[in-house]
DSSP file (Angstrom, degrees, kcal/mol; ACC not computed):
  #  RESIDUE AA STRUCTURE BP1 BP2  ACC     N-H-->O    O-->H-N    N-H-->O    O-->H-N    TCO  KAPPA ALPHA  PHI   PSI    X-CA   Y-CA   Z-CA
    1    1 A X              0   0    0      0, 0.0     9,-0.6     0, 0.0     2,-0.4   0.000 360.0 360.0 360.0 115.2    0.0    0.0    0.0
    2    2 A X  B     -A    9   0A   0      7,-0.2     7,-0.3     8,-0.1     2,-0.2  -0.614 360.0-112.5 -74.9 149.4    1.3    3.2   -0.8
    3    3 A X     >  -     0   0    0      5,-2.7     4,-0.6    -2,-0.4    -1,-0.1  -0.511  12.6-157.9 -66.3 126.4    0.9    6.5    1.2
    4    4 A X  T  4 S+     0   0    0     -2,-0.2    -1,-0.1     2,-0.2    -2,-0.0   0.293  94.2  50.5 -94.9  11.3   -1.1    9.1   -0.4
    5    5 A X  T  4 S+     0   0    0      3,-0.1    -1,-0.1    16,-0.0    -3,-0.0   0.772 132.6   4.6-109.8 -58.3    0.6   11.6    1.8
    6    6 A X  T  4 S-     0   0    0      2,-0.1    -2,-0.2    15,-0.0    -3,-0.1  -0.073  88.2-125.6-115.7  32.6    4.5   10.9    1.3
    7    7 A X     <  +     0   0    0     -4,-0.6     2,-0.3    -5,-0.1    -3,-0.1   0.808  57.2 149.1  40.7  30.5    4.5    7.9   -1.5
    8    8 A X        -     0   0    0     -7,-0.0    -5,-2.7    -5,-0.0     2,-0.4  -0.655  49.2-124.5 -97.6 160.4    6.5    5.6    0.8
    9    9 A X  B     -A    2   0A   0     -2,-0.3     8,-0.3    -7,-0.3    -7,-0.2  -0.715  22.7-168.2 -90.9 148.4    5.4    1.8   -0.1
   10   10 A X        -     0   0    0     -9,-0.6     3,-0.5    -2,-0.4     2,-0.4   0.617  20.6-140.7 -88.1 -47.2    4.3    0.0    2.9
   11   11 A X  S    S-     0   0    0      1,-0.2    -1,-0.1   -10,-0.2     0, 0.0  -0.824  81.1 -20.0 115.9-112.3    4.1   -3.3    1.7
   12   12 A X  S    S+     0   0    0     -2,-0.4    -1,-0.2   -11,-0.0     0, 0.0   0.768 105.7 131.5 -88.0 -19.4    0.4   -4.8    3.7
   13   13 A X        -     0   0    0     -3,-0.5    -2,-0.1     1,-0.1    -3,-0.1  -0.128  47.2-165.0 -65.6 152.2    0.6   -1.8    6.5
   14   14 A X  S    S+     0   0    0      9,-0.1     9,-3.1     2,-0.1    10,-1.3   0.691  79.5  51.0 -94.0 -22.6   -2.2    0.3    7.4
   15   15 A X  B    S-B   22   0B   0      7,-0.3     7,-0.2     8,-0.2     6,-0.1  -0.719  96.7-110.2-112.8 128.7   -0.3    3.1    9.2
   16   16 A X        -     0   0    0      5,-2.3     4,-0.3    -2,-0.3    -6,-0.1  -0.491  11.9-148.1 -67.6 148.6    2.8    4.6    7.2
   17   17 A X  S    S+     0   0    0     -8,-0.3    -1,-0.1     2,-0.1    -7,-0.1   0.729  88.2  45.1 -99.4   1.3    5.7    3.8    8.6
   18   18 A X  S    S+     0   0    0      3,-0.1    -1,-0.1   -12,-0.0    -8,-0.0   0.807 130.1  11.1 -66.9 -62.6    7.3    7.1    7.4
   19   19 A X  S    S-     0   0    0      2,-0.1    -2,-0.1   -11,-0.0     0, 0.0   0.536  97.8-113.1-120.4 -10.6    5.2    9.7    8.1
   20   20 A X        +     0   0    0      1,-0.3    -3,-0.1    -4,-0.3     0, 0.0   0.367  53.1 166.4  93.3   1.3    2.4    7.9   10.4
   21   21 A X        -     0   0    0     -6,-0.1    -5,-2.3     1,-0.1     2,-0.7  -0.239  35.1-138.1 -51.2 111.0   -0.1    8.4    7.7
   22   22 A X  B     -B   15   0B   0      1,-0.2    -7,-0.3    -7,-0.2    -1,-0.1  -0.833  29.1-178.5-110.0 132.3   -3.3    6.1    8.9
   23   23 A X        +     0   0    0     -9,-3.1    -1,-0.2    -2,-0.7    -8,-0.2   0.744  35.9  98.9 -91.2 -24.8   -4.0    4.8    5.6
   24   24 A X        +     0   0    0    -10,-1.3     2,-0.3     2,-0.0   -10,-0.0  -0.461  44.8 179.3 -73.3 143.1   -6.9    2.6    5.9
   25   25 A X        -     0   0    0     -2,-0.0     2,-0.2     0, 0.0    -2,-0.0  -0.988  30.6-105.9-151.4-178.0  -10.5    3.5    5.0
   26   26 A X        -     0   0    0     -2,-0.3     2,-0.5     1,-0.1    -2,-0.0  -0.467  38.6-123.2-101.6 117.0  -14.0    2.2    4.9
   27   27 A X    >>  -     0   0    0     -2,-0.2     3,-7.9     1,-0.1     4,-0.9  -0.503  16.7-126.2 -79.8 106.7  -15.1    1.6    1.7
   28   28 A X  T 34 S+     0   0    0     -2,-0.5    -1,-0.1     1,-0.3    -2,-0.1   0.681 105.9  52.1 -14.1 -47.9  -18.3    3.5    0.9
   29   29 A X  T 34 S+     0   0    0      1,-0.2    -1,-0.3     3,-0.0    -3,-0.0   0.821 100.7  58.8 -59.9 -23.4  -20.3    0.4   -0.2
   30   30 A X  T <4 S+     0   0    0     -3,-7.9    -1,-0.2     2,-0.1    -2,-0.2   0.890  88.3  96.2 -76.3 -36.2  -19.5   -1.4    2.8
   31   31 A X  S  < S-     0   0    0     -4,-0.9     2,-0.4     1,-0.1    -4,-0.0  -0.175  79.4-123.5 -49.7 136.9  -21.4    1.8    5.3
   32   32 A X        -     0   0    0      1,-0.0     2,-0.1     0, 0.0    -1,-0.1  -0.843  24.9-114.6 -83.3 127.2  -24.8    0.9    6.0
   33   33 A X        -     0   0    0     -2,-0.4     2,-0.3     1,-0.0    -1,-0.0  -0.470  41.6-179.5 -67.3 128.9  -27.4    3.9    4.7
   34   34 A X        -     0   0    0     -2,-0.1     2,-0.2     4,-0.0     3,-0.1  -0.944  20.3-139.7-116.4 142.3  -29.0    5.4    7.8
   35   35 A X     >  -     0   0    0     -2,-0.3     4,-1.1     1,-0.1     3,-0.2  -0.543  32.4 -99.8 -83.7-178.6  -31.5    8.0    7.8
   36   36 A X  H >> S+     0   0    0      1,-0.3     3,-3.5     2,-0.2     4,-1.0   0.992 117.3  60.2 -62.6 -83.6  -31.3   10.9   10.4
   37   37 A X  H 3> S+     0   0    0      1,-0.3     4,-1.5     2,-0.2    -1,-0.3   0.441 102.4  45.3 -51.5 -30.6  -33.7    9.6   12.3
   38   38 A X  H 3> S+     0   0    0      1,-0.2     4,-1.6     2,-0.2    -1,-0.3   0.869 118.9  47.8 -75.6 -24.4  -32.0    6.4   13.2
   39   39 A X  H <X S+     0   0    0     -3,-3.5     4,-1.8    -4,-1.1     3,-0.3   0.967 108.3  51.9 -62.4 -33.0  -28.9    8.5   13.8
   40   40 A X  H  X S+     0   0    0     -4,-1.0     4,-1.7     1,-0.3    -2,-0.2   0.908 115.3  46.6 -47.5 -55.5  -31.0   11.0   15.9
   41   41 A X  H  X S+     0   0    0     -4,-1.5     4,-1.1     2,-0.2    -1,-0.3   0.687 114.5  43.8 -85.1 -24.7  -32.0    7.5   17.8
   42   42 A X  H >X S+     0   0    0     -4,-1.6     3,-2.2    -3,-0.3     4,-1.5   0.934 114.5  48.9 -73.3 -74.3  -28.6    6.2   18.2
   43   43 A X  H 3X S+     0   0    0     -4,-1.8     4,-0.9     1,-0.3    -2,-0.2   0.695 107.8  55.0  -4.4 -52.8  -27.1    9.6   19.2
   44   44 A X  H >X S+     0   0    0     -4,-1.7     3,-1.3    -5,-0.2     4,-0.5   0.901 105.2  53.5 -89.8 -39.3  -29.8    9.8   21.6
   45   45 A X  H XX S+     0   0    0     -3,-2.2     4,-2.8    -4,-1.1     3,-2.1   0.960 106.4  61.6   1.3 -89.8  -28.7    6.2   23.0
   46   46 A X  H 3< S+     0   0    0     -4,-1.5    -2,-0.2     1,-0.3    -1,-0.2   0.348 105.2  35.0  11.1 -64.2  -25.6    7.7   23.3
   47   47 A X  H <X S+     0   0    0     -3,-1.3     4,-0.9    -4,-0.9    -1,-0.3   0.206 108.7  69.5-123.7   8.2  -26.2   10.3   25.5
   48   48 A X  H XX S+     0   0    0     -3,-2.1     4,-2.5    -4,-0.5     3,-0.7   0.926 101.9  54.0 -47.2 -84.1  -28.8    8.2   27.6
   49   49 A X  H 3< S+     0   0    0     -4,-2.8    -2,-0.2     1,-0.3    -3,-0.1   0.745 107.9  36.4 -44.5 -54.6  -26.2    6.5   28.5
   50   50 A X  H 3> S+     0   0    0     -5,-0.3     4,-2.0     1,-0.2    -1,-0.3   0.936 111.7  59.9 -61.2 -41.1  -23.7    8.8   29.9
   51   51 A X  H <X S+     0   0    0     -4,-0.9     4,-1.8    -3,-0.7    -2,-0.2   0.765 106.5  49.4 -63.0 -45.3  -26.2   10.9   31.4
   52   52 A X  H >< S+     0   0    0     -4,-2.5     3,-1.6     1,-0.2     2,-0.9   0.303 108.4  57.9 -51.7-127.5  -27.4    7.2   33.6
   53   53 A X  H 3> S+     0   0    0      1,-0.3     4,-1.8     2,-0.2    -2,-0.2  -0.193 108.3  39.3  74.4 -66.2  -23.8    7.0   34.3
   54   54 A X  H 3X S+     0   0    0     -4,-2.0     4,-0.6    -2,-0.9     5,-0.3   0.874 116.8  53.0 -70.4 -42.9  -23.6   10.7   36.2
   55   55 A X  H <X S+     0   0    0     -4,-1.8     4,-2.5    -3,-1.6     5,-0.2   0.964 103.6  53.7 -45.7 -52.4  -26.9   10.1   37.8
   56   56 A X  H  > S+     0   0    0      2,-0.2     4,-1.5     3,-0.1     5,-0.3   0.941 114.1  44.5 -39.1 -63.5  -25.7    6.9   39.1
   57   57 A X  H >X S+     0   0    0     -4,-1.8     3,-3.8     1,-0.2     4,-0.8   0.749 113.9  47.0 -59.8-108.6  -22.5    8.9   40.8
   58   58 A X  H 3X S+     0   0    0     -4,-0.6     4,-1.0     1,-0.3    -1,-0.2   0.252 106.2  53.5 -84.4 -25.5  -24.1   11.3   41.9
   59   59 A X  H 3X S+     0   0    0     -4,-2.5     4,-1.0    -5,-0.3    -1,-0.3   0.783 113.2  53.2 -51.0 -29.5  -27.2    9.1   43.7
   60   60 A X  H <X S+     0   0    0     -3,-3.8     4,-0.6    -4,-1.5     5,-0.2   0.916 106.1  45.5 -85.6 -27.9  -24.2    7.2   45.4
   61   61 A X  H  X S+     0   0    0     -4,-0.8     4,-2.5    -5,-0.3    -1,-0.2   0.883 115.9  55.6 -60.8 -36.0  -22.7   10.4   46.6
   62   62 A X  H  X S+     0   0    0     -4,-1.0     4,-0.6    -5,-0.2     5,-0.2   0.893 111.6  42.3 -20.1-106.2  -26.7   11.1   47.7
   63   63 A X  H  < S+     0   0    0     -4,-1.0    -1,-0.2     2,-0.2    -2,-0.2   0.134 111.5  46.2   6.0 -39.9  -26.8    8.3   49.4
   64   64 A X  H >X S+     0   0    0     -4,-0.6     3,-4.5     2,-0.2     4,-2.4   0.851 104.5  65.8 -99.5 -68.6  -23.6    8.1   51.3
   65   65 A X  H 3X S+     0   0    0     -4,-2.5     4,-2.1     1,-0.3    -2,-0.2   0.802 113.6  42.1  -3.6 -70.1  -24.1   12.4   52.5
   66   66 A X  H 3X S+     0   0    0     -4,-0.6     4,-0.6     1,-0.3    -1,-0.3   0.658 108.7  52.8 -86.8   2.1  -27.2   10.7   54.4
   67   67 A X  H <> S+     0   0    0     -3,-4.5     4,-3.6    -5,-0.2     5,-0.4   0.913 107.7  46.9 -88.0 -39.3  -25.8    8.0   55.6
   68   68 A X  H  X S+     0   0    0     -4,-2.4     4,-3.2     2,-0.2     5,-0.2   0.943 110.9  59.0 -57.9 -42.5  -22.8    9.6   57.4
   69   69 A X  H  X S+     0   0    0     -4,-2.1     4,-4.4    -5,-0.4     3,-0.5   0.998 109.9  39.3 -41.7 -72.7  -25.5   12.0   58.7
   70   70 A X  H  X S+     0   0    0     -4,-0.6     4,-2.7     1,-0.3    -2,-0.2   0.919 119.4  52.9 -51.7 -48.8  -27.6    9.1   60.4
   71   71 A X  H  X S+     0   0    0     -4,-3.6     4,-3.9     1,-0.2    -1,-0.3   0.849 106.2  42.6 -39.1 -50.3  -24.5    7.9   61.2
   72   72 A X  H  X S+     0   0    0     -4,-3.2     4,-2.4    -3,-0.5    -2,-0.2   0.969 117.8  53.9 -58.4 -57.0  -23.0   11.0   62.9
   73   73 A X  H  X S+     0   0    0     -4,-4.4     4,-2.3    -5,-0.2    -2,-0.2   0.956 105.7  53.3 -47.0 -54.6  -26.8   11.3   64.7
   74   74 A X  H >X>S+     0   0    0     -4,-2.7     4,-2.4    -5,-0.4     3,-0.7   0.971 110.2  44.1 -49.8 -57.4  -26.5    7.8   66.0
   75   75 A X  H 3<5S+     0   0    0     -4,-3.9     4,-0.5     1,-0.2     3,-0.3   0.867 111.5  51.9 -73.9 -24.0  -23.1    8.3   67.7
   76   76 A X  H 3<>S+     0   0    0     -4,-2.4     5,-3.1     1,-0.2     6,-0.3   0.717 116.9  46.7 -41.9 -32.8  -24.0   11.8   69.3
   77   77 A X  H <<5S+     0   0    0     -4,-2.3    -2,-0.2    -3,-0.7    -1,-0.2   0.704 110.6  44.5 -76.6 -24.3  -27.1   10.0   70.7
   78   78 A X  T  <5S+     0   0    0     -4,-2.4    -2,-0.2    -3,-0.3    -3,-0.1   0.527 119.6  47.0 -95.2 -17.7  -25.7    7.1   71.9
   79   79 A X  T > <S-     0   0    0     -5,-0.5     3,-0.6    -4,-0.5    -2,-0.2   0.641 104.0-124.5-115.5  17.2  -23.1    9.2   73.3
   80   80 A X  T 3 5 -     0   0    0      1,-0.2    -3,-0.2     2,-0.1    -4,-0.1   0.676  66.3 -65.6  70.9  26.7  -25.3   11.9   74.9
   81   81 A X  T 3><S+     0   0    0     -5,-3.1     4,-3.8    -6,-0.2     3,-0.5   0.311 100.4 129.8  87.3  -1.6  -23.4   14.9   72.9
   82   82 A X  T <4  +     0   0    0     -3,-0.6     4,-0.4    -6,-0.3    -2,-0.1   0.897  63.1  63.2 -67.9 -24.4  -20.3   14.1   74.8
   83   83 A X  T  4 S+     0   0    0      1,-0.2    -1,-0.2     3,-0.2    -7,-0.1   0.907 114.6  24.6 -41.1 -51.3  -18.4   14.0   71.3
   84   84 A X  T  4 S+     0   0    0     -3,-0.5    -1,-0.2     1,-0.1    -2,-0.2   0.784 118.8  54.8-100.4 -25.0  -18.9   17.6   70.2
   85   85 A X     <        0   0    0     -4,-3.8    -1,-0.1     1,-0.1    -2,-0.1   0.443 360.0 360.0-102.1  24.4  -19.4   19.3   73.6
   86   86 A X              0   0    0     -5,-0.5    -3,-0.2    -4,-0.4    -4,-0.1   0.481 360.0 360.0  85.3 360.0  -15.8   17.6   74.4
């Protein structure tokens, strides 16, 4: 395969080994025709997805805030404030 950037020969490589040149690409016929909408619906996948993903973190962050609270309550009660007023 030659490089269409510096003409160096490659021999079977996809990457020049010259210039770094990445040579392979996806032969139009082979792409499946999508309309917008199914990209619209992938896309929208997409960003579904990430968006769970920060929701998730930030419910576990929730979650932990109140537990250290109840926590914190329990042992001030059980110890009749003597923790914080020394």
């Amino acid at each position: 395969m030659i490089c269409p950037r510096c003409k160096t020969e490659n021999g079977n490589r996809t990457v020049c080994s010259k210039c770094g040149y990445y040579m392979y690409r996806v032969a139009n016929q082979n792409i499946e025709k999508r309309t917008s909408a199914q990209r619209a619906l992938d896309d929208s996948k997409i960003v579904g997805k990430n968006v769970w993903k920060v929701l998730r973190v930030v419910w576990i962050g929730i979650v932990m805030l109140v537990l250290s609270f109840w926590i914190i309550a329990l042992i001030v009660y059980l110890t009749g404030g003597s923790v914080i007023l020394g």
